[in-house]
N, C-alpha and C positions, 0 to 999 in steps of 0.2 A: 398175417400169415405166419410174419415170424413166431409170434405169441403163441399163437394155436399150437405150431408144431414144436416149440419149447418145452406147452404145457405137458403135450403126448408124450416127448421123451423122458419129462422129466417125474409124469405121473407111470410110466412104463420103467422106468430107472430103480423107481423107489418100490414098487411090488415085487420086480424081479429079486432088489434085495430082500427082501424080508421072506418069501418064497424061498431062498435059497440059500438060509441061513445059516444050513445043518451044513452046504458045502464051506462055504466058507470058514466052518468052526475045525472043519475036513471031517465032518461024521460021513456026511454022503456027497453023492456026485454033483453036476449042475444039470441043469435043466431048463428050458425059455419055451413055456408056453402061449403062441399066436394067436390065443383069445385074449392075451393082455390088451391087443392095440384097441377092441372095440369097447372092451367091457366100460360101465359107467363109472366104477370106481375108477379106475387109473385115468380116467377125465376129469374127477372132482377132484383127487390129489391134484394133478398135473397142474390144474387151473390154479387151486389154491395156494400153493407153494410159488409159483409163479404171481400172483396180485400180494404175497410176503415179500418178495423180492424185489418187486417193481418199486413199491412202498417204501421198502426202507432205502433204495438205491436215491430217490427224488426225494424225501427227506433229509437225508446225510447232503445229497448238492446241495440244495437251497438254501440249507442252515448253512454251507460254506461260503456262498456266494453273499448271502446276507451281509453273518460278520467279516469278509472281504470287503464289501461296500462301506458298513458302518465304520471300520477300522482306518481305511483311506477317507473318508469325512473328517473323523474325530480330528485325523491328524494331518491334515488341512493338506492332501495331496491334491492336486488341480486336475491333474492331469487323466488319472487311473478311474476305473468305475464311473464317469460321470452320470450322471442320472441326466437323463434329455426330461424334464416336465414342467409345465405350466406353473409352480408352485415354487412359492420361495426358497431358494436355493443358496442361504450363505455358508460360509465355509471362513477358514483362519487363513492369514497370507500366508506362503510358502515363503521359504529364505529369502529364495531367489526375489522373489516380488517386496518384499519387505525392504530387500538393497534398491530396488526402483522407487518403491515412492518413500524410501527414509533414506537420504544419503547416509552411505556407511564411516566410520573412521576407526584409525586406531591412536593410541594414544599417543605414540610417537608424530604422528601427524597432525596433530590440534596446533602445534606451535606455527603450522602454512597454512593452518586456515583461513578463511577470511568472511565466511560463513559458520553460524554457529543456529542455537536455536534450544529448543524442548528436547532433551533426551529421550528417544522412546527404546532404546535399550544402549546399557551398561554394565559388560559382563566382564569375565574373566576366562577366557579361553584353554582350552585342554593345553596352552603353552603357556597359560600365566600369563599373555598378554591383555593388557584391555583392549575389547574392542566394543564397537558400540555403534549407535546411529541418532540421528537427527533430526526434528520435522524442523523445518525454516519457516518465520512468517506467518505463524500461529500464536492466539491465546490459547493457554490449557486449562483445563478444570479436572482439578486432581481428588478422587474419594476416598480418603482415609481415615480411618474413623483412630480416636486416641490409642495408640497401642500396637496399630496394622504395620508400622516400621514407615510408615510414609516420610519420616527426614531421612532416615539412611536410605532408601529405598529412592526418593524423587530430589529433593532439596539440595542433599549434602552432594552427589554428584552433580547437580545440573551446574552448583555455584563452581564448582570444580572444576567442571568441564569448559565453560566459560568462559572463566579463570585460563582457561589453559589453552585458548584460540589466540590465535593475531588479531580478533576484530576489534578486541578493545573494547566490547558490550558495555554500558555501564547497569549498576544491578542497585534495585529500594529494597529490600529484603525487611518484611516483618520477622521480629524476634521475641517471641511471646515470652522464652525462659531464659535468654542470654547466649546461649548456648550456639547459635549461630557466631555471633562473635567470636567468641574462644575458639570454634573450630578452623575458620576461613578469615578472621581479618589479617593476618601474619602472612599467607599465602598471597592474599590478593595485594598485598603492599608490596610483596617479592617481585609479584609482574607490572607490578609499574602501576599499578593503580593507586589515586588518591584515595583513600577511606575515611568515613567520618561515622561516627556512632551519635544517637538522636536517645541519649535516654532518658526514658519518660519513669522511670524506678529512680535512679540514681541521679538526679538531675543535678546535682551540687560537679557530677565529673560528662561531662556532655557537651557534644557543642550544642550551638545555642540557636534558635529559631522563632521570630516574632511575627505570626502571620498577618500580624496589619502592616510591614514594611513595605511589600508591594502594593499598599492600599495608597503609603505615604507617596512613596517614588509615585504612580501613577496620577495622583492628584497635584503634585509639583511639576510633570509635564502641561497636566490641563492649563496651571498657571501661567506656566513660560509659553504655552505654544502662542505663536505670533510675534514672540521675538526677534526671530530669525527674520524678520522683514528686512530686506535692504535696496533702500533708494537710489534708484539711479539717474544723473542726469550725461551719462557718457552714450556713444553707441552700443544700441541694441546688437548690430551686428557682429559686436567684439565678443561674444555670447553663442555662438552657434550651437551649444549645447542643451539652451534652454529651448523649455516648451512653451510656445506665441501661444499665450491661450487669446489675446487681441487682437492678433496680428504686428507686423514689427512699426517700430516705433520712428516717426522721422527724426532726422538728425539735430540734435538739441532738447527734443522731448521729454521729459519725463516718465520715468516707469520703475516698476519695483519687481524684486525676486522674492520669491518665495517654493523653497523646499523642490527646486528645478524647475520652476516656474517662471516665467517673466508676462508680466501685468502691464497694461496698459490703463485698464478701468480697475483702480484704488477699489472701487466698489467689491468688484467682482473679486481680489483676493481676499478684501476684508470678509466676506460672505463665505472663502473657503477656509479662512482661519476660524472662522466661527465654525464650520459645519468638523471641520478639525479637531478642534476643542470640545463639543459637546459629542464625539466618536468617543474620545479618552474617557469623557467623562459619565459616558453611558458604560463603559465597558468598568470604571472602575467602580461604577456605583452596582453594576452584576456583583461581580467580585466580592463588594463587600458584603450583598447581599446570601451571596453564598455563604460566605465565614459566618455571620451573625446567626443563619440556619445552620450550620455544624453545630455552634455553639447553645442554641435552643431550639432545639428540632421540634418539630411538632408530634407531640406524643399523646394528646386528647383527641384523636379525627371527630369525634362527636359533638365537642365543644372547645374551637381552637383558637376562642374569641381572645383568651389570656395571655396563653403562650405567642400568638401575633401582636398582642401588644406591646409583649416584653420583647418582642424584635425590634417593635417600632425604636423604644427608648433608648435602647442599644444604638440601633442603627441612627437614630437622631445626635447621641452624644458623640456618636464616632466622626460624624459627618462635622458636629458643633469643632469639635478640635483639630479637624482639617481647618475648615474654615480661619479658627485661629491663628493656623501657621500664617496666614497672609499676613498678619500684623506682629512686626521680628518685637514690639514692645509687651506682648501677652507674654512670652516667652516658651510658647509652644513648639516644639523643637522633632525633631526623627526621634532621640533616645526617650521622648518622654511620649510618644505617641504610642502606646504598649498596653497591654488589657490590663496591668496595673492600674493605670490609672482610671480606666474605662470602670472597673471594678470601684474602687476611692468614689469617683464621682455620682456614680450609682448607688452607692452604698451611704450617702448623707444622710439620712431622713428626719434632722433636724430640724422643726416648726415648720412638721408638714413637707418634708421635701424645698423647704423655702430658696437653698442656695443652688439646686438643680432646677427649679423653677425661672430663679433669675438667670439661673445662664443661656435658656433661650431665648430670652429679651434682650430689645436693642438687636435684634437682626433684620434681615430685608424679608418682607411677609412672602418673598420670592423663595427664600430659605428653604434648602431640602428639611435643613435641621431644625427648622423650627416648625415646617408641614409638619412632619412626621410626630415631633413631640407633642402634638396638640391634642392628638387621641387619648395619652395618655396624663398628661400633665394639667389638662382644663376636664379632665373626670370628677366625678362627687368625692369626696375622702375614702370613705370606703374603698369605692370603684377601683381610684388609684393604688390604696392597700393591697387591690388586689393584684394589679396588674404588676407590682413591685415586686410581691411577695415571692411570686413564679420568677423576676430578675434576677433577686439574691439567691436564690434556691440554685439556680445559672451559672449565677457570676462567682458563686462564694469559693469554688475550688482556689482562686487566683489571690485569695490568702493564703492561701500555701508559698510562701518565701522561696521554697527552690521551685517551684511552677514558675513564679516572676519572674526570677533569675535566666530559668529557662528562654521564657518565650520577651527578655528585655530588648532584646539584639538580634543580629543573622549571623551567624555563620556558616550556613548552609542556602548556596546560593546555586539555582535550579539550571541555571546555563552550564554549569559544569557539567551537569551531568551529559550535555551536549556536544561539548565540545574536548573530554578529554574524557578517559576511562576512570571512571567514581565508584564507590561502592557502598551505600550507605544503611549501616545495620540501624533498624529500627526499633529499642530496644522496650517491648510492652508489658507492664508488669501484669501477672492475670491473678495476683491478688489486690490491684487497687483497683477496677473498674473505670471509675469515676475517669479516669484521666484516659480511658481507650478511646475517646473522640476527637482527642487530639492527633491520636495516631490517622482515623479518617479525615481528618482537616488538613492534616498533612500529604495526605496522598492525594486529597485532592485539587490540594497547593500547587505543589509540585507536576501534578501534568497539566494544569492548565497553564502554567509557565513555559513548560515544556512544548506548547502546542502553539504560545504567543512564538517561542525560538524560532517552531516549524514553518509558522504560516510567514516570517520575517524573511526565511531564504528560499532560493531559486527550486523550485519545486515540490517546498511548502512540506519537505519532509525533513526530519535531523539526520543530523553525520553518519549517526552511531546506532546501533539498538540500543532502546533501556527497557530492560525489565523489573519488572513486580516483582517479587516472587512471593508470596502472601500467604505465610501459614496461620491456620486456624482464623481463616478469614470469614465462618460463618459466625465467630466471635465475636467479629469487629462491629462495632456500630455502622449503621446503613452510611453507605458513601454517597453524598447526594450527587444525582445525573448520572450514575455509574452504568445505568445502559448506556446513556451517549457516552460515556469515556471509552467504552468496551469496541461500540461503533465505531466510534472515527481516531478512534488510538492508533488503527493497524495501518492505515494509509500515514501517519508520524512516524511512524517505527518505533512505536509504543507497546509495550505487550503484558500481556497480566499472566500470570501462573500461581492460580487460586485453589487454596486444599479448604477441601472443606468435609465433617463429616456425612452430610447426606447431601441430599437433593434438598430433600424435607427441608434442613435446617436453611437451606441458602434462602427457601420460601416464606421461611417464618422470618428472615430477617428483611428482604426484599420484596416480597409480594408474590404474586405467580404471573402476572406479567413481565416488569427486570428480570426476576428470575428466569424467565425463558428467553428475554433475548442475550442474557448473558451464556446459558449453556446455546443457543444456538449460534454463537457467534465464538467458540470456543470450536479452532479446527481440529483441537486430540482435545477426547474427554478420556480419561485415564481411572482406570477403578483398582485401587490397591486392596482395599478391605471396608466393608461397613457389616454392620447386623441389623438396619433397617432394611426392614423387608420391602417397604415399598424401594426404595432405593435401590434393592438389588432385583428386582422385576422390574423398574424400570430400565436399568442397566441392560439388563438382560434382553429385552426386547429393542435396545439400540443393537444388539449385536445381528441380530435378525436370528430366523429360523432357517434350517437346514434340511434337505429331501432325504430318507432313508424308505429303502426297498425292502419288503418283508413279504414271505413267502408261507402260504398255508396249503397245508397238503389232506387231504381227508379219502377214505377208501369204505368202499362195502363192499361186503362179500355175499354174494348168492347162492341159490343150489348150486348154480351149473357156470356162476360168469361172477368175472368180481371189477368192480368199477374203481377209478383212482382219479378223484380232482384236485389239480394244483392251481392255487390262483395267488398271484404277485399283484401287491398293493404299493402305491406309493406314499407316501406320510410326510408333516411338517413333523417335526420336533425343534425347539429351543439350540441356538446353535450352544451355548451353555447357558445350562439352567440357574434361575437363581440361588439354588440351594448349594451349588459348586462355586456358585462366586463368595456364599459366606464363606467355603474350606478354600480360598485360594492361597492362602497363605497360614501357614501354621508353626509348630514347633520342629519339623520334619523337614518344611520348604519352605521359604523366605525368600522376598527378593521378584515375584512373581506378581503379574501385572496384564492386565486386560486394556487396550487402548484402538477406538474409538477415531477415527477421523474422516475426513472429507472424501470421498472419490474412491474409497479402498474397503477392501474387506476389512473386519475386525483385525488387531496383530493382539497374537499371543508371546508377550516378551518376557524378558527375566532383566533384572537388575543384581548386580553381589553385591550387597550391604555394604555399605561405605567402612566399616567398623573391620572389615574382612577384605579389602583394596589395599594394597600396597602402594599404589600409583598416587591416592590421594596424602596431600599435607595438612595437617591439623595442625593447631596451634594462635592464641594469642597475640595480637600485636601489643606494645607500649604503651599502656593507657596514659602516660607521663606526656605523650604527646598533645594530650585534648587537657587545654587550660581546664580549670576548676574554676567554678562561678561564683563568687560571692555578690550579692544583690544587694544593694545600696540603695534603699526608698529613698533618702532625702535627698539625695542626687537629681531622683528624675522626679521628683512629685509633684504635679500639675495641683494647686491650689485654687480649685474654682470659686473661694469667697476673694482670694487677690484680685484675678482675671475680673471678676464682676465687677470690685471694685474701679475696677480701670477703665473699664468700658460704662456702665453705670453711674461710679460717683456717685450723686448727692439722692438720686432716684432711690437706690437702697438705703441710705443714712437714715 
C-alpha cells in the first residue's frame, strides 16, 4: 500500500512540475489538474522512479553491511557481525584471547619468571616498552626461507628472551654462520650461564667432544657391574632397608647384597647380575649402533648391501677395542678409544688387509667383534675391496688433524645441561658440508644422554627445560629416530625449535612420513616467509577458511510494475590466502608472522627486529676462555700390528 501510494504521489509530483513550469519561471500562474491522479502516465512515472529508489536504497545497504561484515573478519573481531552457518568459520585471535592461551610478559618481568617458552610475540609498544607472550611446553617449526628476517625476527629474541627468565632453560643452538655466538654468548655468561662453543669450522679453538666416550663409560659399567656384591655372614635383620627377595635369613646364615638387595639364593642374584649386565650392554651396543649409522648412513635404498657392510666393520673394530680395554697389557685406554684410531685401523690395507684381519683372531667365536667382522673380512678380495672402499670414503674425513683433535676428548658433558643453566653454540660451517653430520650426531648424542638423566630421576623428567633451537635445520643431515626424539622429548622437557625453508624441504630430507609426525607434533607452527608455493597453500589451509556474507541485488522493470530481488549468499574464502603470506613480510613491514597452534585460532602477531630492540644485548664472550687443541697422534695411537703381536705371537711370525 505504501508503495502504491508513494508511486501516485510521486508520479502526480513530478507532472504537476513540468505542467507548471512557466509558474514557477513566474511567466504564469499555477494550476492542479484532478485528471493527474487516474491518468496512466503519472502511474508509469510514479511506479518507475519508485523501483529507482528502492534499488538503489538495497544496494547502497547491502554493499554496507557486506564490507561491515568482511571488515570485522579480516580483523579478527569475535564478537560483532558473527555469521551463525554450517560452514567453516575461522577468524585470527583477538588481543584479549591471544593473552589467554599465550601468557603475556613484559620485559621488566622475565627476571620473576619461572616459566619461559616459544615466543609468539615480541614487540615494542607505543611506550618503547617490550612486551610480548609465550607458548609454554611446545615444539615449534618455524618457515623462513633465507632472507625472510627469521634470526632477527624468531632466534635472536627467543635466545634473549630465555636468557632473560629466572628458569634457567639450558639452550643447543645450531650456528650455521657464527653469528649466533658473537651476538648472545657475552649475555648469556652475564646471567649465569655456563657457555661452551662446539666448533665444527674452527676446530683447533673449540671445546672438544669424542662421541664414542659414552660408548667407553657404558662398556666399563658392563664390566664392573657385579662388583658391588657383598657377602654377608652377620644379621640380616641389622638391614631393614633391604629388599628379601628370599626371605630373611637365620641367624648365622649367609647371604649377599646387591644394589638394595639382599639374597639368600647366590643363584638367584648371580642371574640378576647377569640379566643387569646384558641391559647395559644391549643399550650400549644400540648406541653405538646409532653413531656408526650417523657416520655411514645408508644412502643407496636400492642396493644397501655395501654401505651395511661398511657398518658392520666399523661396528666390529669398535667393539674389538672395547673388548681390548679388558686386558690393562694391550694398552687400550679411554684417550685412545677415539675415531682416530678407528680410522688408522681401518685404513691398513697392507697384504690384503692382513693386520685387520688378524686382529679379529684369537677371540671367543661368542665375539660380537669377531660375528660381525666375518661378513666382511672372510669375503672374495674383490668383494672385501668393495665393502672397504665405501669405509674409507666414511672414515677419511678423520684425517683431518683438527677433526681428531676435536672429537679426541669430552668436554662437553650432556648432564650439565640438566643440572645447571648451559648454553651451547653449535658452531656449522655451510661451506664444508662433509663435517655437518657431526653436528646431527651430536644432537643426537646429547638427547639421548639427556633422556638416560630423565628416566634416572623421580618422574623421569629433567630439572630444567632444554632447548634446540635449530637453524637451517632442513640443511642438516637426516637425524636418525628423530620422530621418536620429537615424540617423547616433551614428556623430558625437551623441546625443538626447527627453521626450516619449506614444508617441501623438511620432505626431501626426512621422508613424508617423519616429516609429518614432526609438524604434527609441533604445538606452534610459525610462518615467517617462504615462496614455495606449495608451502604457502599448505600454510594457508592450516589457517582454515572464514564465512563471508555477500549480497546480490537485481531489478526489472515493466509497463506498469517493476520487480527488485535481493538474495544474501554465505561463502568460504581462505582465512589468508596463500598469495598474502608470500607479501607477509616486505621492505615496508618486518617483523610480521602467522602462528599456527593447538586448541586456538590462528594468531596474527608482529615481532621488532632484534637489530631495532633496545632491551636486547649483543656482543661476544672471550674466546681465551676455550683452550686451543693441538692433537698429538703418537700419544694416543693404538698399533694393531703390536696388539696382534701380543695376543698372537708366534701364530703371525
Amino acid at each position: 500500500m505504501v508503495f502504491v501510494i508513494g508511486s501516485l504521489v510521486m508520479g502526480c509530483l513530478i507532472r504537476f512540475l513540468f505542467e507548471n513550469l512557466s509558474g514557477i519561471l513566474g511567466v504564469d500562474g499555477w494550476h492542479f489538474r484532478i485528471e493527474l491522479l487516474w491518468e496512466p502516465l503519472t502511474w508509469i512515472i510514479g511506479l518507475s522512479v519508485m523501483c529507482i529508489l528502492g534499488a538503489l536504497y538495497l544496494i547502497n545497504g547491502g554493499l554496507r553491511r557486506t564490507g561491515a561484515v568482511g571488515r570485522s573478519m579480516l580483523g579478527g573481531k569475535a564478537k560483532d557481525n558473527t555469521i551463525e552457518s554450517p560452514l567453516e568459520n575461522s577468524r585470527f585471535l583477538t588481543d584479549e584471547e591471544r593473552d589467554k592461551y599465550f601468557p603475556p610478559f613484559t620485559y621488566e618481568s622475565l627476571p620473576n619468571m619461572k616459566n619461559d617458552g616459544v615466543p609468539a610475540r615480541a614487540v615494542l609498544d607505543k611506550k618503547g616498552q617490550l612486551v610480548g607472550n609465550f607458548k609454554s611446553g611446545v615444539h615449534a617449526l618455524v618457515i623462513g626461507a633465507t632472507g625472510s628476517g627469521k634470526t632477527t625476527t624468531f632466534i635472536n629474541p627467543m635466545i634473549q628472551l630465555i636468557g632473560a627468565t629466572n628458569c634457567g632453560s639450558s639452550m643447543i643452538m645450531t650456528d650455521p654462520k657464527g653469528e649466533l655466538f658473537d651476538l648472545h654468548s657475552n649475555y648469556l655468561k652475564s646471567r649465569g650461564y655456563n657457555v661452551q662453543v662446539l666448533d665444527l669450522r674452527d676446530t683447533y679453538s673449540s671445546s672438544r667432544w669424542n662421541p664414542l666416550e659414552p660408548i667407553w663409560d657404558a662398556y666399563q659399567e658392563y664390566r664392573n657391574a657385579g662388583t658391588g656384591i657383598i657377602a654377608h655372614t652377620d644379621s640380616m635383620a641389622n638391614y631393614p632397608d633391604l629388599r628379601r627377595m628370599n626371605g630373611e635369613a637365620a641367624e648365622g646364615e649367609p647371604w649377599v647384597e646387591y644394589q638394595g638387595r639382599a639374597y639368600l639364593d647366590f643363584g638367584h642374584c648371580r642371574d640378576d647380575v647377569a640379566v643387569a649386565r646384558q641391559k647395559i650392554y644391549d643399550e650400549m651396543y644400540e648406541d653405538l649402533s646409532d653413531l656408526v649409522g650417523g657416520l655411514i648412513p645408508i644412502q643407496n635404498e636400492k642396493d644397501p648391501l655395501w654401505e651395511r657392510g661398511a657398518r658392520s666393520i666399523v661396528m666390529a673394530t669398535c667393539l674389538a677395542m672395547l673388548e681390548d680395554s679388558e686386558n690393562p697389557d694391550l694398552g687400550m685406554t679411554k684417550e685412545k678409544f677415539n675415531l682416530f684410531n678407528i680410522n688408522k685401523a681401518l685404513g691398513n690395507s697392507d697384504n690384503n688387509y692382513e693386520a685387520l684381519k688378524n686382529y679379529f683372531e684369537g677371540r671367543s667365536k661368542l665375539s660380537q667383534a669377531y660375528q660381525l667382522s666375518r661378513q666382511v673380512m672372510t669375503a672374495p678380495e674383490a668383494t672385501l675391496g668393495s665393502y672397504m672402499s665405501i669405509t674409507f670414503d666414511k672414515m677419511s674425513i678423520f684425517n683431518d688433524r683438527g677433526l681428531c683433535g676435536l672429537t679426541s676428548a669430552t668436554d662437553i658433558h650432556a648432564e650439565r645441561f640438566a643440572f645447571e643453566p648451559t648454553a651451547l653454540f653449535l658452531k656449522i660451517p655451510d661451506e664444508k658440508d662433509t663435517r655437518h653430520f657431526l653436528a646431527s650426531l651430536f644432537i643426537l648424542s646429547t638427547y639421548k644422554a639427556l633422556i638416560k638423566v630423565a628416566t634416572s630421576l623421580p618422574g623421569q623428567t629433567l630439572p630444567r627445560n632444554v632447548y634446540y633451537i635449530m637453524d637451517e635445520f632442513g640443511n642438516m643431515p637426516k637425524i636418525d629416530k628423530f620422530g621418536q626424539m620429537i615424540t617423547v622429548g616433551r614428556s623430558r622437557k625437551i623441546w625443538f625449535s626447527m627453521v626450516v625453508q619449506s614444508f617441501v624441504q623438511l620432505t626431501n630430507v626426512y621422508g613424508k612420513d617423519i616429516a609429518d609426525i614432526v609438524i604434527g607434533n609441533c604445538g606452534v607452527k610459525m610462518f615467517i616467509g617462504s615462496n614455495d608455493t606449495d608451502t604457502c597453500k599448505m600454510f594457508s589451509e592450516m589457517c582454515g577458511n572464514m564465512t563471508v556474507r555477500t549480497t546480490s541485488t537485481s531489478s526489472s522493470i515493466g509497463s506498469k510494475a517493476g520487480d527488485i530481488n535481493v538474495s544474501t549468499q554465505t561463502q568460504v574464502r581462505p582465512l589468508i590466502y596463500p598469495s598474502e603470506l608470500q607479501r607477509l613480510n616486505n621492505q615496508e613491514s618486518t617483523g610480521n608472522s602467522i602462528i599456527v597452534s593447538f586448541n586456538s585460532f590462528p594468531l596474527k602477531t608482529k615481532y621488532t627486529p632484534s637489530y631495532k630492540c633496545p632491551y636486547y644485548k649483543f656482543g661476544p664472550m672471550d674466546l681465551t676462555e676455550i683452550r686451543s687443541n693441538m692433537f698429538r697422534a703418537d700419544e694416543v695411537y693404538y698399533d694393531l700390528r703390536e696388539r696382534n703381536e701380543k695376543v698372537l705371537g708366534e701364530q703371525i711370525s
